[in-house]
C-alpha positions in Angstrom: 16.7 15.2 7.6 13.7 14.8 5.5 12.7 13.1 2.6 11.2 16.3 0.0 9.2 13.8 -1.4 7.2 12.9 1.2 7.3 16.6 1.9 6.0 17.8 -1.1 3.0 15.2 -1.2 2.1 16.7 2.1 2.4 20.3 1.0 0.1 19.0 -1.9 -2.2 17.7 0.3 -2.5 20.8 2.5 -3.0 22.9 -0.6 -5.6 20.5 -1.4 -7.3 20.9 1.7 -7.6 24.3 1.7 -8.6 24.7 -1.9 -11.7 22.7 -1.1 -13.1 25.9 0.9 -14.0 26.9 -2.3 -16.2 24.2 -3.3 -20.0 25.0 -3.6 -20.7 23.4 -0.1 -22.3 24.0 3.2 -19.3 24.9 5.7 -19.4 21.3 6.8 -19.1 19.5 3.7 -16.1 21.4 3.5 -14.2 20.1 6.2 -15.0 16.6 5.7 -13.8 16.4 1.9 -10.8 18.7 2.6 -10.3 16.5 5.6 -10.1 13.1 3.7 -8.0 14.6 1.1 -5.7 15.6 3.8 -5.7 12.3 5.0 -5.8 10.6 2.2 -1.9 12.3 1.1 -0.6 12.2 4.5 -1.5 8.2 3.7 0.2 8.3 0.1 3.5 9.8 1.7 3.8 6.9 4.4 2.5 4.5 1.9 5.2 1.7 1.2 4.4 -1.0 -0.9 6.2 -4.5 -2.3 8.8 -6.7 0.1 11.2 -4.3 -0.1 8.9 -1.4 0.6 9.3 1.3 -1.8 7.7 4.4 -2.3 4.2 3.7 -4.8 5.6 5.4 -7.7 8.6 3.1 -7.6 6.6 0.6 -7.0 4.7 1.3 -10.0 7.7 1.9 -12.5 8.8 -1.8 -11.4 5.6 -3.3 -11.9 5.0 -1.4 -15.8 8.6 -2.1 -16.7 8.4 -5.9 -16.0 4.6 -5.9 -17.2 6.5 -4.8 -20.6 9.6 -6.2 -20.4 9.9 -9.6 -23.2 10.1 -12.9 -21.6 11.7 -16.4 -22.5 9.4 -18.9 -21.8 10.8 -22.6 -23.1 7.7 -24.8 -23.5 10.0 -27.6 -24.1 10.3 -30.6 -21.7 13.7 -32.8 -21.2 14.3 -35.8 -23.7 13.0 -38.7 -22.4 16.0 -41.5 -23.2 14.9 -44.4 -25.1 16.8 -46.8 -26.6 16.1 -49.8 -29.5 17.8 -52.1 -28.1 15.9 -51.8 -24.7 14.7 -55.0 -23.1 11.0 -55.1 -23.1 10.1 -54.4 -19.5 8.7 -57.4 -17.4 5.0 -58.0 -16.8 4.0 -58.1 -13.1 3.7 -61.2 -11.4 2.1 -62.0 -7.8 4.9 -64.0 -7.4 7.0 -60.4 -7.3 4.8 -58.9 -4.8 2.7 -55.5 -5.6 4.5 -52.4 -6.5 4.2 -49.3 -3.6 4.7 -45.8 -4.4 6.8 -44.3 -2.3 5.1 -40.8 -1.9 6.7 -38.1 0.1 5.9 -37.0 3.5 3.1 -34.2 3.2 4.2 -30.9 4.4 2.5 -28.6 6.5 3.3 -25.2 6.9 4.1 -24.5 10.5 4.4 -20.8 10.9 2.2 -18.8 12.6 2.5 -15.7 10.3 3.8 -13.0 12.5 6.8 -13.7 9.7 5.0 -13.0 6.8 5.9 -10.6 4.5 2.9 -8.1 4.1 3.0 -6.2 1.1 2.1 -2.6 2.6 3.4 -0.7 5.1 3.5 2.7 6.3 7.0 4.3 6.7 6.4 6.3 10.2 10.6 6.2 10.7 11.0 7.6 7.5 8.1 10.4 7.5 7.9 11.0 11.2 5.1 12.6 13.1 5.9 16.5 13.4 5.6 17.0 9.6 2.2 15.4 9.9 0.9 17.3 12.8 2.3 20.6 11.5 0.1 19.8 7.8 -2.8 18.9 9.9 -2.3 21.7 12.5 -1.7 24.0 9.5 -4.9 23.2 7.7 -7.2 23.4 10.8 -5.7 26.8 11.6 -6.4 27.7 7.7 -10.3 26.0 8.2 -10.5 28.3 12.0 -9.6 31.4 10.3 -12.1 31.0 7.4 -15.0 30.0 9.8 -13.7 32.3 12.2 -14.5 35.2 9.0 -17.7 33.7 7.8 -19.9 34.0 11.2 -17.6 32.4 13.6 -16.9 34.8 15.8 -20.7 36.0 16.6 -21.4 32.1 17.5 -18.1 32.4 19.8 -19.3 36.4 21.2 -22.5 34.2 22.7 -20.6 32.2 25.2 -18.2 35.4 26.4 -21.3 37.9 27.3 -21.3 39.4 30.3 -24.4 39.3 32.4 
């Protein structure tokens, strides 16, 4: 049902996110880095890269092993057939007219790119959106409980007193 790859970079991402409570910063410098690293590996798993869009590690291992790979290149150009006993070609004459190159007909590219090929996409069939909302949903639960612990609840007492 799901892919445990994509699974596992958002488990690692969640981790992530959480871990960042312990960096030495204010509350709210907290939440925004351990909310772009959230985001940023909920973007890695849907990441698909190359035409026929492959995971980036894939992608990767393609583009090292043909960066490496050997390649035949022939520098050489066909043999150009010329005889001895060739009749010296004749000089031009008015009288023969003027020579015209016959050029081909220029061509224009006439699509209007909703065809192209783009060379990144985001697998959302593949992923899905309940594994991402239960990683973000999970985090910000993680994120309420520790603010909740660390003064929270006295700023949230002010708004329930009874008067």
């Amino acid at each position: 049902m799901f892919n445990d790859r994509d699974l596992g970079i958002l488990g690692a991402g969640a981790l992530l996110a959480v871990l960042c409570l312990f960096l030495p910063l204010s509350f709210t410098g907290k939440v925004v880095i351990g909310f772009l690293v959230l985001v940023g590996f909920m973007a890695l798993a849907l990441l698909r890269l190359g035409p026929d869009r492959v995971p980036p590690e894939v992608w990767l291992t393609r583009r090292f092993r043909y960066s490496m790979q050997t390649r035949q290149y022939v520098n050489q150009q066909t043999a150009t057939r010329k005889t001895e006993n060739a009749q010296p070609s004749q000089k031009h004459t008015p009288e023969q007219g003027t020579f015209e190159r016959k050029q081909p007909a220029p061509a224009f590219n006439t699509h209007t790119g909703s065809d192209t090929v783009r060379p990144v996409g985001l697998a959302w069939d593949e992923v899905g959106v309940y594994p991402l909302l239960t990683v973000l949903l999970g985090v910000v639960g993680v994120y309420f409980a520790v603010w909740l612990a660390n003064g929270g609840a006295q700023e949230l007492s002010v708004w329930f007193i009874w008067r």
